[in-house]
N, C-alpha and C positions, 0 to 999 in steps of 0.2 A: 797619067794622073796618080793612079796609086805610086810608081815609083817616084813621083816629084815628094809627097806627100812623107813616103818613106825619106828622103833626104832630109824633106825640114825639120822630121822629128829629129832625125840625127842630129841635123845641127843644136836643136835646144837644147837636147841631151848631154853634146860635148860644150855648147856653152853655159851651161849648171855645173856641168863639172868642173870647169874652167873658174866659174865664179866662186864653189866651192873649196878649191888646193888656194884663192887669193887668201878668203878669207881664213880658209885653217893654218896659210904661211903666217899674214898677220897675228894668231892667236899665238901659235908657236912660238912666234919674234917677241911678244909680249909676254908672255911668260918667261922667257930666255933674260929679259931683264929684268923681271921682277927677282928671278933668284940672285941676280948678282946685288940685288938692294935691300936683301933678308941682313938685319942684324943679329947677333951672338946668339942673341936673344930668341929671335925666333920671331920679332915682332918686323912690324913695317912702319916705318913715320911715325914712332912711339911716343916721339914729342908734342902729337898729335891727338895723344891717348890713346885706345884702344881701338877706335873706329875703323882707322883706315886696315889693323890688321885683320878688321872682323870684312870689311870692304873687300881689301884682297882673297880673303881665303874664298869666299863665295864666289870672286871670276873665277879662281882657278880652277873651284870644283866644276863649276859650270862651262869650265872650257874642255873638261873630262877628263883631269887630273883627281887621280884613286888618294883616298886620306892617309895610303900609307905611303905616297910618295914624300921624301925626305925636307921637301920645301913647306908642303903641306901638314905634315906632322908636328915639323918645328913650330909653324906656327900657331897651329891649335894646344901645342904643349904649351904656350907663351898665353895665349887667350884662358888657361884652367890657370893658369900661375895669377891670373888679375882677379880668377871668384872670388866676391867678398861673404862674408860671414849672413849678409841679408839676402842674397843670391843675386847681386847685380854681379856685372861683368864687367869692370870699369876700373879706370885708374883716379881713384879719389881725391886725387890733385886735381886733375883737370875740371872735375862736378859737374859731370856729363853723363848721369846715372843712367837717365830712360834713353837717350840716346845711343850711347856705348850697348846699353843691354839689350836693347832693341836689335842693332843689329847684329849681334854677337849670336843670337837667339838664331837666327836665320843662319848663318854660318854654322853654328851647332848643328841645326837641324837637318843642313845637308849632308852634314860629314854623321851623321846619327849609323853609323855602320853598326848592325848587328846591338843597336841598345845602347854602345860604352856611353855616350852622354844623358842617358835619359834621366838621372839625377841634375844634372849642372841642371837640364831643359827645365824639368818640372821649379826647381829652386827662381831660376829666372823668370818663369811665366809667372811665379805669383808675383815676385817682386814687381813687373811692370802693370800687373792689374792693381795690384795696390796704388800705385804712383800714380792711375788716371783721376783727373777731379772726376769725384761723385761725390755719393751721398756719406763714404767715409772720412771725408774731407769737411762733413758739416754742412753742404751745400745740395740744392736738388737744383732740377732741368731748368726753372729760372735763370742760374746764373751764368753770366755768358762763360764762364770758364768749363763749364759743367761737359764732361768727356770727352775733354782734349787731354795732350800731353805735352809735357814741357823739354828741355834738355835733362832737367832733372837739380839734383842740388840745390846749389845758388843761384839757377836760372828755372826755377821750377812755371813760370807764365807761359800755358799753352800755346800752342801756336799749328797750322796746319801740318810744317813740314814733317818733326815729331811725331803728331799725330798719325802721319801716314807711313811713318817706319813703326809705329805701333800698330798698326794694322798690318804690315806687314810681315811681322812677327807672329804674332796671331795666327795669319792664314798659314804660314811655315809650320806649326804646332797642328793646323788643320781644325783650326775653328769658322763654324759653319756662321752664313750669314744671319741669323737668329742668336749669336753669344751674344749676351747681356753686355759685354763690354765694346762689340762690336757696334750695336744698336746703340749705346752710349755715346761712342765715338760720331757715329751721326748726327747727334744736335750739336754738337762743337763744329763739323763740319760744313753744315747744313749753313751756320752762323756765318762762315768764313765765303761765302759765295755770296755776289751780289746781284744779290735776287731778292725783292721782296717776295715776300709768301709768307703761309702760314708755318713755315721752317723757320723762316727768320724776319725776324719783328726789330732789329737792332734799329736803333736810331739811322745810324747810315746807309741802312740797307735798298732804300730806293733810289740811292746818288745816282751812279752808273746803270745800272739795272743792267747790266749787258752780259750776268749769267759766268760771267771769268771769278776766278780765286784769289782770294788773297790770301797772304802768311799768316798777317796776327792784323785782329781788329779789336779796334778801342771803344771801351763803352764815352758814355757822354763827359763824364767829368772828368776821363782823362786823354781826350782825344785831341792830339795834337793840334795850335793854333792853321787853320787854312783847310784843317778837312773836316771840318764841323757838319759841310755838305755831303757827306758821305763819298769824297772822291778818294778812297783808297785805292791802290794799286791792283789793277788784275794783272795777270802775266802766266803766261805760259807752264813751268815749271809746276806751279800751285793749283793751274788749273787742272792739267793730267793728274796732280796727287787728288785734288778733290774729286774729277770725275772717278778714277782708277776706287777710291774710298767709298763708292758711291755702288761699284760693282761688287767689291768685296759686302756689300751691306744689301746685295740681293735686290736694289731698286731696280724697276724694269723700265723699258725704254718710253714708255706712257709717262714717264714721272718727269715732271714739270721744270726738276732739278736738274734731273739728266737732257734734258731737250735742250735747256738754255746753254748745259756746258759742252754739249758736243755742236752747237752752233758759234759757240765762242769757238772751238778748237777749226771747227771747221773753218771759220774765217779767218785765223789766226795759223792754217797751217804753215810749218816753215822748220827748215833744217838748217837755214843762216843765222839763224840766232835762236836766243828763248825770247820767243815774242814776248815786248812789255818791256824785259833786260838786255835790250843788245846781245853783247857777246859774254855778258856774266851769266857763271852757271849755265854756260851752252853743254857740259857734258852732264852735269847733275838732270836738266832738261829732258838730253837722251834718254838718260837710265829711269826718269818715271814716264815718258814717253811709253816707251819700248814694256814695258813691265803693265801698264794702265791700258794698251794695245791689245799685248800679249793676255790677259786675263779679259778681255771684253769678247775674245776669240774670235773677229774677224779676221779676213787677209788682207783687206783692203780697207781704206778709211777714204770715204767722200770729202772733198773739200768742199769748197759755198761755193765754188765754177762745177759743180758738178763733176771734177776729174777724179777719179777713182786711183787711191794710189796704193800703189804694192810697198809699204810703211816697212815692212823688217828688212826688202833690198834695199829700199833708198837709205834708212838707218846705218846699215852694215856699210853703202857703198860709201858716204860720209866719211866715217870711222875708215876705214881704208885709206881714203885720200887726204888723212890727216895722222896719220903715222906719223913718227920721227925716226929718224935713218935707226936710231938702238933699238928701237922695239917697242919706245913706251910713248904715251898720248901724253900732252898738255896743254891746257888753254895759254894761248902765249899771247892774247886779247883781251886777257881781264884774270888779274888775278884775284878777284873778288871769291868767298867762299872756298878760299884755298886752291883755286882752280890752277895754279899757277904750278902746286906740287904735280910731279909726274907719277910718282908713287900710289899715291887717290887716284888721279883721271887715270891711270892704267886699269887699276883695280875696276874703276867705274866702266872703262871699257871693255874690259871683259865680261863683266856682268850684261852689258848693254848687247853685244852680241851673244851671250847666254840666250838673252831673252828673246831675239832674233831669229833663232837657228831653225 
């Protein structure tokens, strides 16, 4: 017995490490083409604005490429070259202020080697605290807008997605579940889940009631003709940003908010699509998936069959078996949300196995 026993260990042993040299060939291969897609510049998909270079540079760090390696460097010299004068991070064409700065914040903060950014850091965290609706906007917790975020600019109308790369900018900086803007960001969130409760009183809020997320909800006067009933959209993607917003803001698993959205998740598990959207934003999906997982700090997530699933292997095996012979990922079923660039979903996939490992 003891000797069978000694074998099986072996075996699990050699097939972890088996699974491990897949997944660090994949990560390899994926970075091997993101360097061939670095422009002069230093940027990635610039036409893009500044996102997807702030996207990139966070897989690669999280794939355990050092800030001085030459891919990486270039591209955080390209990300200092777009600080503006009010401390966003953003290419002001595009007017994708909180968004761009949001996540550039996170990119900063991992490349934060020995301090050299802690000026851009500080200049950018106030800029996206000012950008959240409050009370310096003239408005208090009444108004449905009240501590969300927007893309910024000319799209400044909150919406959860925003909201939840403001939050996780935030946590990069290491703001604890009690910031003021964090606690803020809760009743914009809280709004966007469809649940009645004493969280959210919106007119639509008892359509569904089925505890899922939506992106952006409409007060009464301007809510589109046919959803007057409150049948907004829940779907997957929204739901892990709202629940994942939900952990960052310190609710515990008693809260009524949290109960309804890990029942949604749980009866909505699923790695073939982002439940709700088919095959759009199947990788955006992953990457708040995997990040709302990864911060709830379980290993396993129960579905509503009761199967207990190991969430970071089935993710990674995924991502594996959706490679393309170069190295880089693409939704090639929807190019909705830009999923269609390989440059983004590569970025997103590194980050997504970051969050994994």
């Amino acid at each position: 017995m003891k000797k069978f026993l000694t074998g099986l260990f072996c075996l699990v042993f050699a097939a972890g490490l088996f699974a491990d040299e897949k997944r660090d060939d994949a990560i390899r291969k994926g970075v091997e083409y993101l360097r061939t897609q670095q422009a002069e510049d230093g940027s990635f998909a610039s036409m893009m604005g500044t996102g997807p270079t702030s996207i990139v540079l966070i897989g690669l760090l999280n794939s355990g490429l050092d800030v001085d390696d030459p891919m990486v460097s270039k591209a955080l010299k390209y990300l200092e070259s777009q600080v503006q004068p009010d401390g966003s991070i953003t290419n002001p064409r595009v007017g994708f202020g909180n968004y761009e700065t949001s996540v550039a914040i996170v990119a900063f903060a991992a490349a934060n080697k020995e301090g050299r950014y802690k000026e851009i850091l500080s200049d950018a965290e106030k800029y996206v605290r000012k950008y959240q609706w409050d009370e310096s906007e003239g408005i208090d917790s009444s108004d449905p807008k009240y501590g969300g975020a927007g893309y910024g600019g000319r799209m400044s109308r909150p919406d959860l997605s925003n909201t939840g790369f403001l939050l996780d900018a935030l946590d990069s900086l290491g703001a604890k579940s009690d910031d003021p803007a964090v606690q803020k960001a809760m009743v914009f969130v809280s709004r966007c889940q469809n649940l009645e409760s004493q969280y959210n009183t919106m007119p639509w809020a008892s359509g569904k009631n089925d505890g899922g997320f939506v992106y952006h909800f409409f007060t009464d006067d301007k809510m589109p003709k046919g959803m007057q009933d409150g049948s907004l959209k829940t779907y997957g993607s929204m739901t892990y940003t709202g629940f994942k917003s939900m952990v960052y803001a310190g609710l515990s698993a008693d809260d009524p908010r949290v109960k309804a959205a890990l029942a949604w998740l749980a009866k909505n598990y699923s790695f073939q699509e982002n439940p709700g959207q088919g095959q759009a934003g199947r990788y955006y999906y992953f990457l708040v998936m995997s990040k709302a997982l990864k911060k709830f700090g379980h290993e396993t997530f129960r579905d509503a069959n009761g199967v207990e699933h190991k969430w970071a292997e089935e993710i990674t095996g995924e991502l594996l078996a959706s490679q393309q012979a170069d190295g880089s990922w693409v939704n090639d079923k929807s190019n909705r949300w830009m999923e269609n660039n390989p440059i983004l979903v590569t970025g997103y996939a590194l980050m997504i196995i970051g969050n994994c490992r």
